[in-house]
N, C-alpha and C positions, 0 to 999 in steps of 0.2 A: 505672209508665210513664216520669216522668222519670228514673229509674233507668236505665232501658233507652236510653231518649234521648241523656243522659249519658254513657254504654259506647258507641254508635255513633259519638258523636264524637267521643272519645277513638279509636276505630280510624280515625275518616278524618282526623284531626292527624297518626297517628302514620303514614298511608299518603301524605299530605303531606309531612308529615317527609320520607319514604324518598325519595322524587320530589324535592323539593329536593336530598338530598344528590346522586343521582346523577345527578340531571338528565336533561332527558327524552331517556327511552328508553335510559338507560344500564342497566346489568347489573350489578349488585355479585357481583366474584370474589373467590376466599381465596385468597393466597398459599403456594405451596409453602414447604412448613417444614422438608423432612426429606429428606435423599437416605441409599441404605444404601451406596452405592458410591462417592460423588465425596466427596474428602477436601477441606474449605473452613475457611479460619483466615477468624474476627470480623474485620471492618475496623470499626476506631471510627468516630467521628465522624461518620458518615453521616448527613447530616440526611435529613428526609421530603422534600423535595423534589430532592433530588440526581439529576440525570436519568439514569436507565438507559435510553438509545435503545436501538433496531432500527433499523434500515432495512428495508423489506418491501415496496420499489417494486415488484417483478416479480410476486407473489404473483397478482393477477386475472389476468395471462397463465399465468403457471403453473396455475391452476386451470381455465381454459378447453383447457390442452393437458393435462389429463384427471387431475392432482396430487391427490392425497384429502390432508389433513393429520388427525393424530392427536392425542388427550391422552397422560400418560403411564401409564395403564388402557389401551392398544390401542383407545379407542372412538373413531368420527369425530368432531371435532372442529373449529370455527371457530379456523383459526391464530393467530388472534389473540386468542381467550379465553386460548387456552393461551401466548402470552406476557404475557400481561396477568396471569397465574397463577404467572408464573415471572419477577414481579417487573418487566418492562419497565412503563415509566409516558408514554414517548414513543416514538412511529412518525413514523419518517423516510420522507419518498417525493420522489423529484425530480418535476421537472417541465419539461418541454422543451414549446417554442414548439407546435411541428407535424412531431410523427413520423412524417410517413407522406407516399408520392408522391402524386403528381396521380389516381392510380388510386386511392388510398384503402389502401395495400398498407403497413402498419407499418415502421419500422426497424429494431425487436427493442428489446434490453434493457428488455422489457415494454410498449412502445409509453409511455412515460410522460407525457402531456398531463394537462389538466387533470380529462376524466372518471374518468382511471384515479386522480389524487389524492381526486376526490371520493367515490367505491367507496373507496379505501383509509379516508379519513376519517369515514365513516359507522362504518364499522366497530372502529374504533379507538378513540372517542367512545365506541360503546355497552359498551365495557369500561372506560369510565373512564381512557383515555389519550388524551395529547395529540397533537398532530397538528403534527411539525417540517415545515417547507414548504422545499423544498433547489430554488428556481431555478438553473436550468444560464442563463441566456438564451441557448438555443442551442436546434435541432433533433434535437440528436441530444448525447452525452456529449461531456463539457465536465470539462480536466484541465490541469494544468502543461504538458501536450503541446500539446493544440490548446481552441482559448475560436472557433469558429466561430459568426459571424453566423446569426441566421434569414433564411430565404428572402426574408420577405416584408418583412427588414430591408435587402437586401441593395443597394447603391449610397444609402441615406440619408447625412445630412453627420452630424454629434456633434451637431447639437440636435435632429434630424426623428431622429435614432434615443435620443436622451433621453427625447422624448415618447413615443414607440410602447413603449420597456420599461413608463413610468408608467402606460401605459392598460392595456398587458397583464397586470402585478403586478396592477393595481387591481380590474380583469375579474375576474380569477384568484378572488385574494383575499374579493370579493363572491359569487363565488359560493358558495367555503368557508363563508362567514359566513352564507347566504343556508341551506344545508344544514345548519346549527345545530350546525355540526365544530368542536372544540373546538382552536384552533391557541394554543401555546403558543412559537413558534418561527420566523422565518422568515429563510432564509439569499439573499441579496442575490447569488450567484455562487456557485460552488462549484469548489474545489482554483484563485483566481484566481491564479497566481503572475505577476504583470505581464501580464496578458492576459486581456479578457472583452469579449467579443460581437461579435469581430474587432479592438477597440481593444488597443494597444499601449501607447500615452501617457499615462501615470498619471492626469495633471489629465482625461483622458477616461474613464480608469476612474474615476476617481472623480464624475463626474459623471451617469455612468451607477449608479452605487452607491446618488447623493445620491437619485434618482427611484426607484426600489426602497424607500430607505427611508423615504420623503415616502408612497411608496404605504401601504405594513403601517401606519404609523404612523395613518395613516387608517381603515384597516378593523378593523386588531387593536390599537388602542393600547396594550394590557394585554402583548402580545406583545414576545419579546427579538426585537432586530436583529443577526445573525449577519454577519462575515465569515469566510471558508472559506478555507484557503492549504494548504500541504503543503514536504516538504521542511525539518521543524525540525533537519537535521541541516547544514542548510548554515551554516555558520558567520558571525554578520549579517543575516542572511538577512530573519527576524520583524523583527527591529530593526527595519529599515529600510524593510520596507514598516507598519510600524505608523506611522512618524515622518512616512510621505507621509501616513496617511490623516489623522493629526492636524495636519498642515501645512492641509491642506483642509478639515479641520473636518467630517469626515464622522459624521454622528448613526448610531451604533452602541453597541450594548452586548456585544456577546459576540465575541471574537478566537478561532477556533477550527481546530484541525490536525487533522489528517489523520497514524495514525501506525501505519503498518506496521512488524513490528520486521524483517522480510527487510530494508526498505531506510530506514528511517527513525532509525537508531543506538539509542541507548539510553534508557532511562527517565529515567535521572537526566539526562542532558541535555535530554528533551524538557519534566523538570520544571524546571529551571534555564533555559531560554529561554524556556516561557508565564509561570512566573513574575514574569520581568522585564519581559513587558508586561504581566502585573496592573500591578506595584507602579508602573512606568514611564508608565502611561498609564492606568490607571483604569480597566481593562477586565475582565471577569470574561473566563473562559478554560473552552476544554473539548476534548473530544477527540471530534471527527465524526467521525470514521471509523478502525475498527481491526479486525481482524477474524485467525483463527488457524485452523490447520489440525490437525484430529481425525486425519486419516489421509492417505498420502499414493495410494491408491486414486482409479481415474478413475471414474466412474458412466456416465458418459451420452456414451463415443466422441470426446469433445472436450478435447484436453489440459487438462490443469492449470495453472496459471500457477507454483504452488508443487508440488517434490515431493521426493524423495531425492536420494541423488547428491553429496551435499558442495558444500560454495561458497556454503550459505546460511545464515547466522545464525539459530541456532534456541537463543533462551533456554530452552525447556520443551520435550518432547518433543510431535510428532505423533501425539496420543492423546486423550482423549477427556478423560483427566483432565488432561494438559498445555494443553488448548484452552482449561479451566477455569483455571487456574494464569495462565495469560498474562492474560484478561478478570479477573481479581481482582487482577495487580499493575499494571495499569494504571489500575482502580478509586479502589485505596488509594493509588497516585503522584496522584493529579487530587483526590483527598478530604484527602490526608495532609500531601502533600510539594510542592502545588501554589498557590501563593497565589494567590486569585482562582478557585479551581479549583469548576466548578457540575454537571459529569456529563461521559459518554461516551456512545458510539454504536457499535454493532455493525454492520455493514456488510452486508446482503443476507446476514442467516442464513438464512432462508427458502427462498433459492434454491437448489430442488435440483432432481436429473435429471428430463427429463418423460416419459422410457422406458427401458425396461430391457433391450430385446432386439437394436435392429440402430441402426447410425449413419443408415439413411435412412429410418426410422420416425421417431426424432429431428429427423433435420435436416425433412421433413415440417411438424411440428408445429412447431418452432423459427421457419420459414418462414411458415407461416400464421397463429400466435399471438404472433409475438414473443417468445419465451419463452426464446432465446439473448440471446449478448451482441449480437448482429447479426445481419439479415436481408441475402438478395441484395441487397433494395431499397435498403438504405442507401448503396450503392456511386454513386449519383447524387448525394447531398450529400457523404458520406466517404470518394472513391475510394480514397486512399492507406493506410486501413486497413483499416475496414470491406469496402473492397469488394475488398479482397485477402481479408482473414482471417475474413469472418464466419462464425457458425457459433452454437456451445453454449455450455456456461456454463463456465468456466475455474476458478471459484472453489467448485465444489460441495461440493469436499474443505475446502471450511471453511467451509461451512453447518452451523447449531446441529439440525439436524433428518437424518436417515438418508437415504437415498436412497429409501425408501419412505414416507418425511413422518410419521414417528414422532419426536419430540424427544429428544434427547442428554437424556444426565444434565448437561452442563456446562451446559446453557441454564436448569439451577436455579441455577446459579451467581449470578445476578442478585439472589434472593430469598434463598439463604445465608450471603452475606456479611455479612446485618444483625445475624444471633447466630451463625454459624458452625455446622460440620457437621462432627466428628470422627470417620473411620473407622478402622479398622485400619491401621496404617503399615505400605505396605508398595513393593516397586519395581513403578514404572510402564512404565519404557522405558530402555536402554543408552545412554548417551552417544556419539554416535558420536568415532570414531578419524582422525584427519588426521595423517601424515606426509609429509615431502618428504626421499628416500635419493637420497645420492651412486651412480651404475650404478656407484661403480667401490669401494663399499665395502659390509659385510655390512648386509645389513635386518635391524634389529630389534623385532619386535612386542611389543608389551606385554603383562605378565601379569599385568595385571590394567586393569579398568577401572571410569569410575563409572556407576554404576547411581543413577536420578533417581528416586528414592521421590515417590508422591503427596501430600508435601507442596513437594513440590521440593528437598526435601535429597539430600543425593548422600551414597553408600555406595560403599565400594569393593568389587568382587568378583573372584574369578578368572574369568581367560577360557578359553576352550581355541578356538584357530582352526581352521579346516576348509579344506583343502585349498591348505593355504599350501606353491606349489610355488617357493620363493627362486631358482633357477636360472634361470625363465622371466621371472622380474622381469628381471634382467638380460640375459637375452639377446634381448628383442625393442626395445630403445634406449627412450627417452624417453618415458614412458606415463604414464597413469593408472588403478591396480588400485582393484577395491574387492575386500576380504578378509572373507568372512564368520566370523561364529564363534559360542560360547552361553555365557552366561553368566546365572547365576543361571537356568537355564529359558528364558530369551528371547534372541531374536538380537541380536549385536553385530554393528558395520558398523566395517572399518575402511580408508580411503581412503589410499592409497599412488603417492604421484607420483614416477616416477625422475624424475630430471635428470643431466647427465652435470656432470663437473665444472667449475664457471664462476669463470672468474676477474674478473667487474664485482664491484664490490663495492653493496649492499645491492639485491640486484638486481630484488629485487620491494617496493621500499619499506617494507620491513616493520622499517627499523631509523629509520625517521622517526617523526615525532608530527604527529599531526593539524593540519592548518593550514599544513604547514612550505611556504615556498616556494620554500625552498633544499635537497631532499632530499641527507640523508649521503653522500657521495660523487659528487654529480653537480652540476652546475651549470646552469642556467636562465638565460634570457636572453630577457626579454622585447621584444619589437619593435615593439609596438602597441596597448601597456594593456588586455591582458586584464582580464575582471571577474575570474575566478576561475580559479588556476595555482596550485595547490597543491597538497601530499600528502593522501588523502582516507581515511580510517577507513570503509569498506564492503563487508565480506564479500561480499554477493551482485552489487556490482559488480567484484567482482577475478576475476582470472584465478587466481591462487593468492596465497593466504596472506589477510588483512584489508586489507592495503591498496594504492592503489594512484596514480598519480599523473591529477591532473583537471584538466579545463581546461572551461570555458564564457564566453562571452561574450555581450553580447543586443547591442552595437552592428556594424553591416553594418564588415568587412573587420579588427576589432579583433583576431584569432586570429592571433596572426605569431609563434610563439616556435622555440627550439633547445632540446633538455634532452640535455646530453652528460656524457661521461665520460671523462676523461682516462686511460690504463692506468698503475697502477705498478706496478712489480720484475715484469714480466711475461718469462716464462723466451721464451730464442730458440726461434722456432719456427710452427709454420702455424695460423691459426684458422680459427673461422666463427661472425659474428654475427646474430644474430636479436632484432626485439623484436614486440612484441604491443601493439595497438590496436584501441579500438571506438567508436563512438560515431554520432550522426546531426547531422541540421541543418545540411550543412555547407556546402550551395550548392557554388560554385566551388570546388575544393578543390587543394592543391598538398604534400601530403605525402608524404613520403620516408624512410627508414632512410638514414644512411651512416656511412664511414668515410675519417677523415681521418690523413694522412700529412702531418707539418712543416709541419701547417697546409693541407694544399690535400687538397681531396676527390678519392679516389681510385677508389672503389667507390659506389651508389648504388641502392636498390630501392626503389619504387613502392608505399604504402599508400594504403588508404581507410576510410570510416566507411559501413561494411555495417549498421546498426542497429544497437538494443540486445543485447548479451552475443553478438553475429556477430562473432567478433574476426579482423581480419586481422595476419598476420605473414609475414613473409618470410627466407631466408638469404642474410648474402654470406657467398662463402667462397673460399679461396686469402687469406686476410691472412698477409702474411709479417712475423714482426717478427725485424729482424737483433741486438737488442740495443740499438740507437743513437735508431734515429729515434723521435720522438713520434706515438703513435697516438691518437689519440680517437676515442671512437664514439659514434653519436648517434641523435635523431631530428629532422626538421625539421615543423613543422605549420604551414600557414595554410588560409585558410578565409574563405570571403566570408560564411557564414553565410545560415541561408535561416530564413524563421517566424521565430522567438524566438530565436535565432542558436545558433551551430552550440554542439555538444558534446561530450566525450570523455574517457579514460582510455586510460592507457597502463600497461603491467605484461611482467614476466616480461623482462626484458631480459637477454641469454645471451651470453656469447662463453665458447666450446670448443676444446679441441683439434678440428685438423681435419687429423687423418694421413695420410687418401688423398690 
């Protein structure tokens, strides 16, 4: 009998035990150990607690607009088992004030308030992960673009909206605490770059920070204090706003970026600037948001934000194994190469299409669920985007999960980096081809190109092109082709820009270095202390080639500059100039192309800032040069600046013969 006694409680120690470890109501998952497809190199150093984010804010509107999610057996599964299975240890979810009208009618991108964090958080817990808490303090998404006010914030002075954030954090937060969610995280703003909750004024943003993090500190003291910024490709940029929040003394532990490689530059620089605010200020560092494209396929009627086409920075191929490849060298840059460096976050892998058959079945459930990036509704707090452009999900083509909520093989990627997963080596996808041909000289395509093997190494192969008709290249003027072709078995892409012959010299900046603010051959002249006029390293902001020349300012009427070019040894005879401009923000605006003769403006056409990648351009043409006189050609820019003050790029700057 005490035999027996003995052995029963021995089972209920050891059924205690279990309950302690995972605490209640949690679920003990086994980590994915094995992929037979996806090729993964060991990243050392990996401690156990290195955060592998998600973000998976939309997930309960997606699963209300009718989304099933799978294991990687084809059986229904809890989404969240199955990244809790494939290695994620944190779930990110925003949280906005009050997403929805006076009728009760969502604003989309999941409707993200506090009930839809606390559904995400139950569930997240019962797998044993933590629970990143990402305040937007805003009603609606909250970005470098726009940090708008909540409703119910809305005419308060900087101390009656200091309070309202602390009681709303602290609300928040209580009740997370109250639901036994396990928060390991909480970010104070998100993507702030000098703007949150309608403030502008640093000492207001930061004060508004200081009550965010008075709150957590309260309810999750065990919890890191995140700031959130974006843009590590701007040169200074971290620096200087780390330097104000340290100026102010803001209680924070965690300095954390936002890093898309389409527009965020490179690894090694986005390692080499968080690093220097480890070492510089004492802060651990990490990467909230990143995210990569499996394919460049739409699912759900609603463009894509990223797709084919050339002009976009693509370190790894749009594939399934290249999606994997991007999330493991970003892994190993924040684990390896990164001081201070404590995890990453995956961006809305989750979010994929919620129909498969027509765009107003979609937009439907988009509208009733929230389940796009926007609803009509949001057009009463966010007219100038939302309630132009609302709609579907932009980003589906880079969710870790199929269109039918079956998980990628790359979404193991999280779980085999810790011993690695070696397949067969072999090519994943073509490299694509970019040239720019003189119209007035032979095109030459290559024969051969590289082929990106699922390790990421590159192989050279021969090409063989299809329907490369050279003749039509030149006889329809100034284009841009794309050439298809095969190689090794799979399609190659190769993009072919004529241009006719130009006599500017470096004319798409592409003989400058980053930062310059004197590009080769041109001259600047500033007229009102721009913050930033310089040459800028960004593919997916250029018109052709990487680089292209930028300008931004945040103070009202600062944008007053010239960037011209003097002509040398230019043969007698007739031209026509053209440049290219894009940008937004600009308020009042007064920019112009021209061209000048011994000094006095002669000719003169009309630009503006139509948005992002809308570029306007214009021609003059009849320029005579007799030999003698001095010509320069230029562009003039001001701008009173509107929001966060104006911005832009300029590229592609042409002068041609002009025979007729």
């Amino acid at each position: 009998m005490f035999k027996r006694i003995l052995k029963k409680l021995f089972i209920l120690l050891l059924v205690v035990a279990s309950f302690l470890m995972w605490g209640c109501g949690k679920s003990k998952v086994d980590l994915v150990k094995e992929s037979e497809s996806l090729y993964v190199n060991k990243i050392e150093n990996l401690s156990d607690d290195f955060i592998m984010g998600m973000d998976a804010s939309a997930v309960p509107a997606l699963e209300a607009s009718g989304v099933e999610y799978y294991d990687y057996n084809g059986n229904k599964q809890d989404v969240f088992k199955t990244l809790a299975e494939s290695g994620i240890n944190y779930i990110r979810v925003r949280i906005w004030n009050d997403p929805f009208d006076k009728d009760g009618n969502g604003y989309g991108g999941g409707n993200c308030d506090i009930s839809n964090a606390i559904e995400i958080g139950k569930r997240a817990t019962l797998y044993g992960m933590k629970l990143l808490v990402d305040f937007h303090y805003s009603d609606f998404w909250a970005d470098p673009g726009k940090q708008m006010v909540p409703k119910a914030w809305v005419g308060m002075d900087i101390d009656e909206k200091c309070e309202a954030l602390y009681q709303f954090t602290l609300d928040s937060l209580k009740k997370l605490k109250n639901n036994k969610i396990d928060v390991g995280m909480v970010q104070i703003g998100n993507e702030t770059n000098g703007k949150l909750c309608g403030e502008t004024i640093w000492m207001n943003i930061y004060k508004l920070m200081a009550e965010g993090s008075k709150a957590t500190r309260e309810v999750f003291p065990k919890a890191l204090v995140a700031v959130h910024f974006a843009n590590p490709e701007k040169e200074g940029s971290y620096d200087g706003i780390a330097k104000k929040l340290q100026y102010y003394n803001l209680d924070y532990d965690v300095f954390a970026s936002s890093y898309y490689p389409y527009w965020h530059g490179t690894l090694d620089n986005l390692s080499s600037v968080l690093s220097q605010i480890s070492e510089k200020y004492n802060k651990k560092v990490m990467v909230m948001e990143t995210s990569y494209c499996y394919t460049t396929d739409d699912t759900d009627f609603f463009g894509n934000t990223i797709g084919d086409g050339g002009g976009i920075y693509k370190p790894t191929p749009f594939t399934i194994q290249g999606q994997a490849n991007h999330v493991a060298q970003v892994i190993d840059t924040i684990a390896n190469h990164t001081t201070g460096g404590i995890g990453i976050c995956y961006w809305e892998g989750t979010w994929i299409t919620v129909g498969k058959d027509t765009y107003e079945e979609n937009k439907a459930l988009w509208e009733k669920y929230g389940s796009g990036w926007a609803t009509s509704y949001a057009s009463e707090y966010d007219p100038n985007d939302a309630g132009k452009y609302y709609g579907g999900c932009s980003v589906d083509n880079q969710a870790m999960f199929d269109e039918s909520g079956h998980p990628l093989e790359s979404l193991k990627v999280f779980s085999l980096v810790k011993l690695g997963n070696k397949v067969e080596l072999k090519a994943d996808a073509i490299e694509d081809v970019n040239l720019i041909c003189d119209l007035a000289l032979p095109v030459e395509l290559p024969s051969t190109v590289n082929a990106i093997m699922n390790d990421n190494s590159k192989q050279q192969l021969e090409v063989v092109w299809k329907d490369f008709d050279e003749a039509s290249l030149h006889l329809n003027g100034p284009k841009k082709y794309e050439i298809l072709g095969t190689a090794g078995g799979m399609e190659a892409h190769c993009y072919v820009s004529m241009i006719e012959y130009n006599y500017l010299t470096n004319f798409s900046f592409e003989d400058s270095k980053h930062g310059e603010k004197q590009p080769t051959g041109w001259m600047v002249t500033d007229n009102a202390s721009c913050d930033e006029l310089y040459v800028e390293k960004k593919e997916s902001d250029s018109l052709s080639g990487e680089n292209h020349f930028h300008f931004w300012s945040s103070k009202t009427d600062s944008i007053n500059f010239n960037l011209e070019q003097k002509l040398e040894n230019l043969p007698i005879g007739t031209y026509k100039y053209s440049i290219s401009i894009m940008g937004s923000d600009g308020g009042t605006t007064d920019i112009y192309m021209y061209v000048k003769v011994n000094g006095e403006i002669v000719a003169k056409k009309a630009l503006g800032l139509k948005g992002y990648n809308n570029w306007d351009s214009d021609v003059i043409t009849g320029i005579e040069f007799n030999g003698v006189d001095e010509i320069i050609v230029g562009i003039f820019v001001k701008c009173s600046g509107a929001g966060n003050g104006a911005w832009g790029k300029i590229d592609d700057a042409l002068l041609n013969s002009n025979k007729e």
